[in-house]
C-alpha positions as CSV (number, residue, x, y, z in Angstrom):
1,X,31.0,48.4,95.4
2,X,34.0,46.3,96.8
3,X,36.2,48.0,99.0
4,X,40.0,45.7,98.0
5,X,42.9,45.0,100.4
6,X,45.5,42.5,101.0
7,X,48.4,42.2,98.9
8,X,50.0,44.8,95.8
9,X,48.6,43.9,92.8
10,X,50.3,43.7,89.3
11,X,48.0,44.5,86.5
12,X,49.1,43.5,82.7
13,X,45.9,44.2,80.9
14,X,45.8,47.4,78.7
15,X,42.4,48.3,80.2
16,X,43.5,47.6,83.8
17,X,40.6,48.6,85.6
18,X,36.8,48.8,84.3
19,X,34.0,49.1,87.3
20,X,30.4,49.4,86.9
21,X,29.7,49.9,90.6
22,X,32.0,52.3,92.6
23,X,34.8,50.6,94.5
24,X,38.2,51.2,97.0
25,X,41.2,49.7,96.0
26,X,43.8,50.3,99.2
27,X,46.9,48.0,98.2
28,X,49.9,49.0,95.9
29,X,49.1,48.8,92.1
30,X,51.8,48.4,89.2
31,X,50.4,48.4,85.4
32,X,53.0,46.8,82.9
33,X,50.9,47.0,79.9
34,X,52.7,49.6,77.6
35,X,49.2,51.6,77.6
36,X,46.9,51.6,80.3
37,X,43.3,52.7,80.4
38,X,41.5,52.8,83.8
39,X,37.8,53.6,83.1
40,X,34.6,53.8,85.6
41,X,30.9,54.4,84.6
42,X,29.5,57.6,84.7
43,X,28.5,58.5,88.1
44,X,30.9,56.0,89.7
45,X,34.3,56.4,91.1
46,X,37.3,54.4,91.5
47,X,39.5,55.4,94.4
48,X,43.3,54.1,94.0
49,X,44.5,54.3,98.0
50,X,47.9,52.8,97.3
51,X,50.8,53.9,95.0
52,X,49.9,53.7,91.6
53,X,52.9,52.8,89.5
54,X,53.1,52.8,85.5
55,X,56.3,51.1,84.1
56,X,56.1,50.7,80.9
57,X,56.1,54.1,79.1
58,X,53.5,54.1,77.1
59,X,50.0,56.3,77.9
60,X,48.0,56.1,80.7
61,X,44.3,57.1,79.8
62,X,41.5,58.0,82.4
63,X,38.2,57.5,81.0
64,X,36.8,56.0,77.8
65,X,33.9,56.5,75.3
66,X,31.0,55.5,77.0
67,X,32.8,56.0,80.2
68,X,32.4,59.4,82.3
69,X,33.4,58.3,85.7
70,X,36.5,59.5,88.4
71,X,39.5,58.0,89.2
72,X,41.0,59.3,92.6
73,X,44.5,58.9,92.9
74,X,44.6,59.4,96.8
75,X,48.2,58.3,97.2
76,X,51.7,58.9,95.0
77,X,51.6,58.1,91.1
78,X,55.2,56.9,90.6
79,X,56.8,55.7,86.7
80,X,57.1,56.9,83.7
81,X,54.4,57.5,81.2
82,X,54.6,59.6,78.0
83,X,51.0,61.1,78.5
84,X,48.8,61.3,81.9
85,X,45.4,62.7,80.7
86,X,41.8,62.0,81.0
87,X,40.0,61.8,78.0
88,X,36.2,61.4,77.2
89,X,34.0,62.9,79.8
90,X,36.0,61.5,82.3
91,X,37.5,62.7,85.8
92,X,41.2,62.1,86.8
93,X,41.6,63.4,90.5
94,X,45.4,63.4,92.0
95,X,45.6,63.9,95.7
96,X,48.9,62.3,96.5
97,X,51.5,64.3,98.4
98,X,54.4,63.0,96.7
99,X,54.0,61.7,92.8
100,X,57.1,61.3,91.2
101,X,55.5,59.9,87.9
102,X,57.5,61.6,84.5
103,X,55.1,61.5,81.5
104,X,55.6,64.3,78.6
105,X,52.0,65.9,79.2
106,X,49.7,66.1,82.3
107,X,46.0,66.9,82.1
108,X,42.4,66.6,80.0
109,X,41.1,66.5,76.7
110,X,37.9,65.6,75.0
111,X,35.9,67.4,77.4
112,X,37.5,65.3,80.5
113,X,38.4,67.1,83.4
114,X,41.6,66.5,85.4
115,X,41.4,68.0,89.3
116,X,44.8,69.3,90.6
117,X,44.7,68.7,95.0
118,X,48.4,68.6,95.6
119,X,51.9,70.4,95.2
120,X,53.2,67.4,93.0
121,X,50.1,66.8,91.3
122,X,51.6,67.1,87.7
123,X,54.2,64.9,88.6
124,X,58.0,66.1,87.6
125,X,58.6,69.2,86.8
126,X,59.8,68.4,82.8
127,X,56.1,67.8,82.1
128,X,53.6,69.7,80.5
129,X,50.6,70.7,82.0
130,X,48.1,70.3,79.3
131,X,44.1,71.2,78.2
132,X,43.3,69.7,74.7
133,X,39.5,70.6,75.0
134,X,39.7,69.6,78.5
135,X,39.6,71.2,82.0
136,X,42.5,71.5,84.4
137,X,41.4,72.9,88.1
138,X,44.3,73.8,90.5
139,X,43.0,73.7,94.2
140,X,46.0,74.2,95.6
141,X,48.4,76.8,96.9
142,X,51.7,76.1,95.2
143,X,53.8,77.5,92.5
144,X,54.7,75.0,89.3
145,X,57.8,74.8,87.2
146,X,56.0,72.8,84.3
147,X,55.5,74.1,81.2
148,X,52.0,74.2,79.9
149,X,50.2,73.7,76.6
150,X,47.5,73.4,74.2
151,X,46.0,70.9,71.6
152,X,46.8,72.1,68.3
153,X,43.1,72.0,67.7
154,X,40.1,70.8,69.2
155,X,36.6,71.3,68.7
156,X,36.2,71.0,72.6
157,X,36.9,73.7,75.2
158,X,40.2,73.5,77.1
159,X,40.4,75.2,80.4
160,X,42.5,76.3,83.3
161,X,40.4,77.1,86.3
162,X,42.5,77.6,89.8
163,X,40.6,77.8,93.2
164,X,44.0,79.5,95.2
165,X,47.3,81.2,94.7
166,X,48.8,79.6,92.1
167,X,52.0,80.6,90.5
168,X,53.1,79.1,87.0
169,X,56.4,79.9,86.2
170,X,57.3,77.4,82.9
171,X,56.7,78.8,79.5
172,X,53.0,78.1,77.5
173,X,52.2,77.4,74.5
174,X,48.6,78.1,73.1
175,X,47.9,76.8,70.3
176,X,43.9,77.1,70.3
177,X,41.6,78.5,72.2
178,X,42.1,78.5,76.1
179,X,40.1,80.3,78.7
180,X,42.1,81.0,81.7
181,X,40.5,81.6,85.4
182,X,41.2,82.9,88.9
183,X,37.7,81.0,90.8
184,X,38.7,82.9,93.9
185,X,37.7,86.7,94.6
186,X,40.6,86.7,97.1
187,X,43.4,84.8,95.2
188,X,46.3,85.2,92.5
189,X,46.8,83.0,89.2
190,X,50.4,84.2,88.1
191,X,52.3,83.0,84.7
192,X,55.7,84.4,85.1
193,X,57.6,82.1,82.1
194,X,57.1,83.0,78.1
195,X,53.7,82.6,76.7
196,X,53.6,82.0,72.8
């Protein structure tokens, strides 16, 4: 229940954070273990107010078994990752204006949910936007240059739910079953790249 200032923090552990109780953290954070799992309990949230920066290249994880809390990036995710995802139940909220991070794929799986609120949510534009039995929601009015994708199979449901004009103009790739949603009477979901 902590609210955390003061100076950056550099995290080495794999599982960098783990909190029972809700909590703030409002500095600068850098992981440097090659993986990185950030995990609240269910019903709690942990809110990252400073730039979150992953330098190792290995995943980064949001959620774990046992595990079905939020992480709220507020401000920029900056590094380079090779997958960005929550996994597990979990939600994995980006909100900063200007994320940088590269990482190959972007988004949720194992019935996780990952909650698009900004232009530059995905990061750079060579990665994926992806639902492997997982939900991706787009509240947002922007257009995307990523590509998108499927697992190859999954027993859970992927998604991509949008809540305003979106436009997606990389190329997907579906290899199971996706559903696909506009949420809003008044608004347009548009996929103008090659969909296989």
């Amino acid at each position: 229940g902590y609210s955390v200032t003061g100076n950056d923090l550099t995290i080495t552990n794999v599982t960098a954070i783990l909190a029972t109780q809700s909590v703030s953290i409002d500095v600068n954070v850098s992981y440097t273990a090659f993986n990185v799992v950030l995990i609240a309990s269910t019903g709690r949230t942990i809110t990252l107010s400073g730039t979150s920066n992953f330098s190792a290249a290995g995943e980064v994880n949001v959620g774990q078994s046992g595990y079905a809390g939020t992480v709220d990036f507020t401000d920029n995710i900056t590094g380079t990752t090779t997958q960005f995802v929550a996994v597990n139940d979990a939600t994995a909220i980006v909100r900063g204006a200007t994320n940088t991070f590269t990482a190959g794929t972007v988004g949720a799986e194992s019935n996780a949910s990952f909650e698009c609120r900004s232009a530059t949510c995905f990061g750079s534009n060579a990665n994926d936007i992806y639902m492997g039995g997982g939900v991706v929601s787009i509240y947002v009015n922007a257009a995307f240059a990523n590509d998108w994708q499927t697992s190859v199979t999954t027993p859970d449901t992927s998604w991509l739910a949008v809540y305003d004009n979106i436009t997606i103009t990389g190329n997907g790739v579906v290899n199971d079953s996706i559903g696909i949603s506009q949420e809003t009477g008044s608004s347009n979901l548009q996929f103008t790249g090659t969909i296989t």
